[in-house]
C-alpha positions as CSV (number, residue, x, y, z in Angstrom):
1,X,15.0,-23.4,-4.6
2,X,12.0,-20.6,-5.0
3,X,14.2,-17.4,-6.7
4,X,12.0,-15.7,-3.5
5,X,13.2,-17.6,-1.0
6,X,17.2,-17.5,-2.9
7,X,16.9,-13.9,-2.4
8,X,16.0,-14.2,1.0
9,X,18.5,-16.5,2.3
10,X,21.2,-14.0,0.8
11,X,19.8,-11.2,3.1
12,X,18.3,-12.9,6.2
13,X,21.7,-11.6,8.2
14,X,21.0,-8.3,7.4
15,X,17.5,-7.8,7.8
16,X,14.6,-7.8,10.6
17,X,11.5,-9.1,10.2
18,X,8.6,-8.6,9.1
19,X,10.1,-6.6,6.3
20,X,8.6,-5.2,2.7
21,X,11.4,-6.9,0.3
22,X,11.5,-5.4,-3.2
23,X,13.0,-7.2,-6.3
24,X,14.8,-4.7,-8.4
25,X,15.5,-6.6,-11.2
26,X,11.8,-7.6,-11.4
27,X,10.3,-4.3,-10.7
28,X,12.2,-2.7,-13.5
29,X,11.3,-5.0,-15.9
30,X,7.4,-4.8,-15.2
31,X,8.3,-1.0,-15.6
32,X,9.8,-1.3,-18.2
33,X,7.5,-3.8,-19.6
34,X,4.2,-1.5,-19.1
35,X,5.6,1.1,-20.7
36,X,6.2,-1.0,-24.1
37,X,2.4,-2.0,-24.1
38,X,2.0,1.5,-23.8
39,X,4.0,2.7,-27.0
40,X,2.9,-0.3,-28.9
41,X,-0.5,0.6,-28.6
42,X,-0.4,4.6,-29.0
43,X,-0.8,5.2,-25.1
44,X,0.8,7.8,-22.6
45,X,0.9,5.5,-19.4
46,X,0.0,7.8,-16.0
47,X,0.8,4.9,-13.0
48,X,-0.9,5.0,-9.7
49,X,1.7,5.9,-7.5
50,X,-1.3,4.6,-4.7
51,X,0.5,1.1,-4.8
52,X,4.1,2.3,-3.9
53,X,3.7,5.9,-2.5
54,X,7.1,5.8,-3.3
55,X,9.3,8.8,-5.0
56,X,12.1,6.9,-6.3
57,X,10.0,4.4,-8.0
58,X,7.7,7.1,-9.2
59,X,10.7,8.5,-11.0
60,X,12.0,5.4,-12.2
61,X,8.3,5.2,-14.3
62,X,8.9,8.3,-15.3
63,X,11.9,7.9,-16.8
64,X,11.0,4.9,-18.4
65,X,8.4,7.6,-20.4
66,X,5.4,7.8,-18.0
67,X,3.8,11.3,-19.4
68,X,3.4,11.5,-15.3
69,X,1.6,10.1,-12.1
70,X,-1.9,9.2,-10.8
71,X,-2.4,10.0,-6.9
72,X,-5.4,8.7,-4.7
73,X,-5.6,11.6,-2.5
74,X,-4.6,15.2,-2.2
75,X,-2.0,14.2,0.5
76,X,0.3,11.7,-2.2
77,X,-0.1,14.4,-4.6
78,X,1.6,17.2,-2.3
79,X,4.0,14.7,-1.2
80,X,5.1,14.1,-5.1
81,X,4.8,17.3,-5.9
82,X,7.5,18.5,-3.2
83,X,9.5,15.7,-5.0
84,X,9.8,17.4,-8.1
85,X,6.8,15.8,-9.7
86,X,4.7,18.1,-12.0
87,X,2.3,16.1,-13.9
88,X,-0.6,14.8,-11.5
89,X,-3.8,13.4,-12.0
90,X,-6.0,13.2,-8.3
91,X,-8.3,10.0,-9.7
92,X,-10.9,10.3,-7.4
93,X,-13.8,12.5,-7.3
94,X,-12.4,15.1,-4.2
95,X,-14.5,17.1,-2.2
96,X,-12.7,20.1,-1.3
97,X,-13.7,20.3,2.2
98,X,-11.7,21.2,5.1
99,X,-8.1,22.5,4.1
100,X,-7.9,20.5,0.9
101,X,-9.8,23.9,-1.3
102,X,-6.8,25.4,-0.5
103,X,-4.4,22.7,-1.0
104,X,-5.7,22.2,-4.6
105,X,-5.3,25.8,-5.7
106,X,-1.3,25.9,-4.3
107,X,-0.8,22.5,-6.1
108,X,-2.0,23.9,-9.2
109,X,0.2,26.6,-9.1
110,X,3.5,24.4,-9.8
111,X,2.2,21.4,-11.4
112,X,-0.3,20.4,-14.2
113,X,-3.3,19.4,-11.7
114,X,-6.1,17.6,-13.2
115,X,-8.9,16.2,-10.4
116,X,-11.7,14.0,-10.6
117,X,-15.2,15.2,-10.6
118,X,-18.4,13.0,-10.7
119,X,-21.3,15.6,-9.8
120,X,-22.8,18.8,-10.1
121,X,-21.6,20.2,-6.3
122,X,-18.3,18.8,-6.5
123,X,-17.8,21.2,-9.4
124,X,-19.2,24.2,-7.7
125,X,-17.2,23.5,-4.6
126,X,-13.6,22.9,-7.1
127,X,-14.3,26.3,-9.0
128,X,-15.7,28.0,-5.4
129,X,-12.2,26.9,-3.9
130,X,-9.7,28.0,-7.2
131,X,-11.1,31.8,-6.3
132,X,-10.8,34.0,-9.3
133,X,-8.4,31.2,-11.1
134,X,-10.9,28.4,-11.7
135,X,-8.9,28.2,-15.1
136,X,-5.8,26.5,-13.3
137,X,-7.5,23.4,-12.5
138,X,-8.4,20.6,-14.9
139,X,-11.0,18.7,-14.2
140,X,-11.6,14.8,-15.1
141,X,-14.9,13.9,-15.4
142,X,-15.3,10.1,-13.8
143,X,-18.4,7.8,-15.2
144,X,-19.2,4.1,-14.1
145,X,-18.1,1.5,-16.4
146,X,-20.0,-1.7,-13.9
147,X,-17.4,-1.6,-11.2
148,X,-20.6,0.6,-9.3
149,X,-18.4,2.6,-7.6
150,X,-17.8,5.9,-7.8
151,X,-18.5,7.6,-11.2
152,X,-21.7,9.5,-13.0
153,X,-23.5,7.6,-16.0
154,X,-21.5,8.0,-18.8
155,X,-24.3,9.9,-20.3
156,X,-24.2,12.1,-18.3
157,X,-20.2,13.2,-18.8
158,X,-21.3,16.3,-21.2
159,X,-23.8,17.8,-19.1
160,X,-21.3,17.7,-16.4
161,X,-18.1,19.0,-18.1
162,X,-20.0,21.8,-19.6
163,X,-20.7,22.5,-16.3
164,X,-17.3,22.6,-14.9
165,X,-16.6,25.0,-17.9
166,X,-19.9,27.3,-17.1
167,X,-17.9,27.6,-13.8
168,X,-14.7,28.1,-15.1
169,X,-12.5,24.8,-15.0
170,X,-11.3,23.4,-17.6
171,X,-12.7,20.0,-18.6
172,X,-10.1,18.0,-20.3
173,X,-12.1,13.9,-20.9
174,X,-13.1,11.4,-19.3
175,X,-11.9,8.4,-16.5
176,X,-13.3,5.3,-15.5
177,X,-12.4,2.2,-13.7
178,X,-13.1,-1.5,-14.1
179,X,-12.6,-2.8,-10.9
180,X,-15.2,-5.7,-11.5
181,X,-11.9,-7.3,-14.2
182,X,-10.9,-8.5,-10.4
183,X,-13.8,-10.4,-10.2
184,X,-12.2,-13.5,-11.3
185,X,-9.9,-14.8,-13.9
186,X,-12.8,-15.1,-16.9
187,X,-13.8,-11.3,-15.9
188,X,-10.9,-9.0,-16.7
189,X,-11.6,-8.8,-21.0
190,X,-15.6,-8.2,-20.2
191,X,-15.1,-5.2,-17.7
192,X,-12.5,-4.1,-20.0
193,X,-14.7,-4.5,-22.8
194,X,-17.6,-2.8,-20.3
195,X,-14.9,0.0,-20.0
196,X,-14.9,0.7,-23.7
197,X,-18.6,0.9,-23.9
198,X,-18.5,3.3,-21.0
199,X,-15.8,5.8,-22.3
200,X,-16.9,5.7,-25.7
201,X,-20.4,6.9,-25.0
202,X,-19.0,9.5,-22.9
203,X,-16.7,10.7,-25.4
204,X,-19.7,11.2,-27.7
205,X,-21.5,12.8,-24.3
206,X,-18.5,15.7,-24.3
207,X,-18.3,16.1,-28.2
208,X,-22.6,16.7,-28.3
209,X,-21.5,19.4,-25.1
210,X,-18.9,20.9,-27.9
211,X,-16.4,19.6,-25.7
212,X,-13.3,17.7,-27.3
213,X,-11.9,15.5,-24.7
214,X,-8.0,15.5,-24.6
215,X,-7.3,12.5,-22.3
216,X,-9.7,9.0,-22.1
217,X,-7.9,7.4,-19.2
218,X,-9.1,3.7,-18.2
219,X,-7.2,1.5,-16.0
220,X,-6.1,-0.7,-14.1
221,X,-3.5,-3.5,-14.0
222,X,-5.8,-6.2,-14.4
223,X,-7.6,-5.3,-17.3
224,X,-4.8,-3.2,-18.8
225,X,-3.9,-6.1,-21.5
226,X,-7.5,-5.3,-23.0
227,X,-7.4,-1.8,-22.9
228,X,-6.8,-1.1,-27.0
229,X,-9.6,0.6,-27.7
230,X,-8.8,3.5,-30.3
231,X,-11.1,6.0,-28.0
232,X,-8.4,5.4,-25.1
233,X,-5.7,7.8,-25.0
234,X,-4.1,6.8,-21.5
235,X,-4.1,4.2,-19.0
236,X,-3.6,4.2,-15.9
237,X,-2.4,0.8,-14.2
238,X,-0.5,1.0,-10.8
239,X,0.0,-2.3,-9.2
240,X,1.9,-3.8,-12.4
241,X,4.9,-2.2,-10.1
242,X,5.1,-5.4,-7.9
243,X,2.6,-7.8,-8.9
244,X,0.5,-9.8,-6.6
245,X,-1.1,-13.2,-6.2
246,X,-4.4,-11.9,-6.6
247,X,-3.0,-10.5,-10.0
248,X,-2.0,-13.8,-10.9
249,X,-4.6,-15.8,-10.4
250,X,-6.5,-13.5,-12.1
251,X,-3.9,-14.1,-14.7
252,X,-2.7,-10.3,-15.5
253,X,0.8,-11.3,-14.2
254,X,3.1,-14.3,-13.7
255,X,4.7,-15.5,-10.7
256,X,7.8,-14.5,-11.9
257,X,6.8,-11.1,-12.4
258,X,5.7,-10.5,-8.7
259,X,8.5,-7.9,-7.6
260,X,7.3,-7.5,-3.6
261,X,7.1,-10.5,-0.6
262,X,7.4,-9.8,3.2
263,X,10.3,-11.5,4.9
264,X,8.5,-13.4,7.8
265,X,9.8,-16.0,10.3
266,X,8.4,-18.3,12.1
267,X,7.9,-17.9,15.6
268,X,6.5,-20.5,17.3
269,X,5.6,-24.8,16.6
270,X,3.6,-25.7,19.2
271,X,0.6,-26.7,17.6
272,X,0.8,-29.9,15.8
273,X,1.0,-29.6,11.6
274,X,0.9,-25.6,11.9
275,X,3.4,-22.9,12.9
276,X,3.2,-18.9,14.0
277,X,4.8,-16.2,11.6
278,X,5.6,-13.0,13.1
279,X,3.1,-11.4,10.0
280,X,0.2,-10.5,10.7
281,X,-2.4,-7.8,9.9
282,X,-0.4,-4.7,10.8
283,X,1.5,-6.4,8.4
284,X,-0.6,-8.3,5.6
285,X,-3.5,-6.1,5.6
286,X,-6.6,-8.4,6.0
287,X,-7.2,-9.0,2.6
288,X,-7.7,-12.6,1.7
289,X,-10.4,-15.5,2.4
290,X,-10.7,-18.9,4.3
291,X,-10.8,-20.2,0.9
292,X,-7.4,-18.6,-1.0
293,X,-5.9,-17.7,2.5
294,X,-4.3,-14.3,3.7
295,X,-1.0,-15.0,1.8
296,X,1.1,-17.4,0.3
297,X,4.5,-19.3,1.1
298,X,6.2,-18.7,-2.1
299,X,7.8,-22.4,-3.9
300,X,5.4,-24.3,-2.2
301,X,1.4,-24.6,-1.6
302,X,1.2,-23.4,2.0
303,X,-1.1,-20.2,2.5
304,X,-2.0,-18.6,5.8
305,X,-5.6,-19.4,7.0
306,X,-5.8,-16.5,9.4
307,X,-3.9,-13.5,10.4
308,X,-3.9,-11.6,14.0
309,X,-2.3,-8.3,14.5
310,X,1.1,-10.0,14.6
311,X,0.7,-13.4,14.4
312,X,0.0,-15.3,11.0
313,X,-1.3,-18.5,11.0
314,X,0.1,-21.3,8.5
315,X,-0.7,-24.8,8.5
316,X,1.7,-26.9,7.0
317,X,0.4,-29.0,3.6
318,X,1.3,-32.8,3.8
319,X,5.3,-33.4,2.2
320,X,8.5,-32.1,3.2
321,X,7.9,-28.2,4.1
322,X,8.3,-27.9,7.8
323,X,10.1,-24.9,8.7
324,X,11.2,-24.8,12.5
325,X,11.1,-21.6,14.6
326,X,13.6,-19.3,13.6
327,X,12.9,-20.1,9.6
328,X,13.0,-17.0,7.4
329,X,10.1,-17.6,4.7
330,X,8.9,-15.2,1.6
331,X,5.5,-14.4,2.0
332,X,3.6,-13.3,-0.6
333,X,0.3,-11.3,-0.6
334,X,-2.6,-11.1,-2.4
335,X,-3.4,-7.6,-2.7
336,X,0.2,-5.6,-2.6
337,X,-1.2,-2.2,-2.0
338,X,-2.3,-2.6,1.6
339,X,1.1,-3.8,2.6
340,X,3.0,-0.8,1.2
341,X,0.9,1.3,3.9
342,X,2.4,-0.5,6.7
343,X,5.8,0.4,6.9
344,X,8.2,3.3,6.3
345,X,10.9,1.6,3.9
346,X,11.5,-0.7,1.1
347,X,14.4,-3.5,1.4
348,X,15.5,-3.0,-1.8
349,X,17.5,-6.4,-3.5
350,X,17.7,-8.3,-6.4
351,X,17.0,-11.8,-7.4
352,X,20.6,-12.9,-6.2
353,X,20.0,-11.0,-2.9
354,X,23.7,-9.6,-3.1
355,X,22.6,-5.9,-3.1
356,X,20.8,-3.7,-0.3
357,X,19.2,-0.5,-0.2
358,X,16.5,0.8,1.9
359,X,14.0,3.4,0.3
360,X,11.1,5.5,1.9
361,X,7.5,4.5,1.7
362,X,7.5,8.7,1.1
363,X,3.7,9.0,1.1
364,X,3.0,6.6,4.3
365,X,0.0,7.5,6.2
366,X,-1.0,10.5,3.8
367,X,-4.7,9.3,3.3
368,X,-6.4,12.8,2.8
């Protein structure tokens, strides 16, 4: 029997569905795991809390040795930073509009707040907003590495942390992502490789500014394996937490090392070779295609080919899998991080299924 689906049938009493179920056992070990690249290769690991928003698991990387957190948004970092959290890294280029001016300056007066910055008015806005105590803030300057996202040229990194000095913030390096690693399974060393390229050049950028950059942080979990470069000081992978399918197809994981599924049960066999799973996209998220499916039955080769609001579509594959209403299956999704927005707690197990906790999604629904 799948070790997902063991798990499940220990719990299945005890639980309602759909329901977030967390491996403990696993989720430790890829913890645990990370952190070992990390001191083998002479790097302070910062996880992106984005993929769990949770505060127990934030602390349990932390006490593994994570020098401290990455946040997607000024909202995760005030809700870590309540917890107790006082090491944060905003990786995203913020505009400070609306409340969040003020936001940033109180979070930088209790914790070591360091903020993305990709352009000349963001940096004006940052040090307008600090008041007379720009100096609190460290900024991160971000620079393209392919992914053709956010970030400047990395050419550009010295004109723009000299800049943020001019003004008063202290730049402290350089960030970048290489989100095109997801690309496919042949594409994670290139971008990483890409990555290097960019960072390097905009390490020279901020030394030819007279700027010495204290942290080069690259990420993410995909391309982490590849990220050895003697100019990177930091990385900053976050969904090496759980694991997902997409992460091993792309082969950055096993499927033993995926630590998150969504207890789902089938709802309804009407329609011949197919049945209805009470998972759908308030559930799933939508990520997926026609062509890898919306989610996987984990132990066999059935994946959902479409997903309403609550209703997940699964046609059976040919052979002995035919669940009948009432079945409790482990779903597995492609891209963990939209799932983790969805609901309010963790089931939290082990790979016998014998324990049971339940811990908050603490930074649900904080998207600004």
């Amino acid at each position: 029997m799948n070790r997902l689906q063991k798990a499940l049938d220990a719990l299945v009493d005890r639980i309602d569905t759909p329901s977030p179920i967390v491996l403990m056992d696993v989720m430790q070990e890829n913890i645990d795991r990370m952190q070992g690249f990390a001191a083998q290769h002479g790097l302070d690991l910062r996880p992106h809390v984005k993929t769990h928003k949770c505060v127990e698991i934030g602390r349990r990387q932390v006490k593994a040795g994570a020098v401290g957190i990455t946040a997607g948004n000024v909202g995760e970092a005030e809700v870590f930073a309540a917890a107790g959290f006082d090491d944060i890294f905003i990786a995203y280029p913020v505009w400070p509009a609306g409340t969040k001016g003020p936001r940033i300056r109180k979070l930088s007066e209790t914790t070591r707040l360091r903020v993305g910055v990709d352009n000349f008015a963001a940096i004006d806005a940052l040090a307008g907003a600090m008041g007379d105590e720009p100096d609190r803030l460290e900024v991160v300057i971000e620079v393209d590495c392919g992914a053709r996202r956010s970030g400047a040229p990395p050419e550009f990194a010295g004109e723009l942390a000299a800049a943020a000095r001019n003004r008063g913030l202290v730049p402290v390096g350089v960030f970048t992502y290489p989100g095109h690693g997801s690309a496919g399974p042949g594409s994670r060393k290139g971008a990483a490789e890409d990555q290097d390229a960019a960072l390097t050049t905009a390490v020279r950028s901020l030394s030819a500014a007279g700027i010495s950059p204290l942290v080069v942080s690259a990420g993410s979990t995909p391309t982490v394996e590849f990220a050895t470069n003697s100019v990177i000081t930091e990385i900053r992978p976050g969904e090496y937490v759980f694991n997902d399918l997409n992460n091993a197809r792309l082969g950055a994981c096993t499927q033993d090392q995926i630590a998150l599924f969504l207890a789902g049960t089938v709802v309804s066999d009407w329609v011949p070779d197919q049945v209805m799973l009470d998972v759908g996209t308030k559930a799933l998220g939508r990520e997926g295609t026609p062509e890898i499916g919306y989610g996987g039955i984990a132990g066999t080769a059935a994946v959902l080919s479409r997903l309403n609001e609550y209703h997940g579509f699964l046609p059976l594959p040919a052979g002995d899998f035919c669940p009948g209403v009432g079945t409790v299956l482990p779903v597995v999704p492609n891209h963990v991080c939209p799932v983790v927005v969805n609901f309010e707690e963790y089931i939290v197990t082990d790979s016998t299924g014998t324990s049971l906790e339940r811990w908050r999604v603490d930074a649900r629904g904080f998207l600004n």
